[in-house]
C-alpha positions, 0 to 999 in steps of 0.5 A: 500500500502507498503511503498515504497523506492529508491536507485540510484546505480552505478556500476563499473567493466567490466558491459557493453558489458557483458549484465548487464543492461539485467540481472539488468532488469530481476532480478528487475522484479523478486523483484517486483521493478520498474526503469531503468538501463542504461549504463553510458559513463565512463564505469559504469551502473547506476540503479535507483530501488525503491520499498519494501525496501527488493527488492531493498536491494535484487538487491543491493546484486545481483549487487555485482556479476552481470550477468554471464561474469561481473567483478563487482569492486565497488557498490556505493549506495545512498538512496533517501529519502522521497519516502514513499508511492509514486509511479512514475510508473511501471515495469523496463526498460533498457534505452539507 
């Protein structure tokens, strides 16, 4: 099993109402990841992604341009240690 790694993302900008957390869903199932993406009630989505450290690097950069009608102003990112070969579970969902 590959070793496995997670970050908690945040992201500010216009990202709700323009489908984001729908295309943040997409691409982390294209990158093999697993997670959740919801919106937050101050205006940002907040995204927790793990998996191969090069998925969840992928999706940070997909982040910074965001779904086709977003204005994406910041990306904060905060790796979580200690992941390493766990799995806490499958596929990614939209939280509400």
């Amino acid at each position: 099993m590959a070793a496995v790694t997670k970050a908690r993302i945040l992201v500010s900008g216009r990202v709700q109402g323009v489908a984001f957390r729908a295309y943040t869903e997409r691409e982390a199932r294209r990158l093999g990841l697993y997670g959740w993406v919801r919106n937050l009630g101050d205006g940002r989505v907040e995204i927790s992604a793990a998996g191969p450290r090069d998925g969840v690097e992928g999706l940070i950069t997909w982040c910074q341009g965001g779904s086709p009608f977003a204005a994406v102003k910041d990306v904060q990112v905060r790796w979580i240690d200690g992941v390493g070969e766990e799995v806490e579970g499958t596929g990614f969902e939209i939280r509400y």
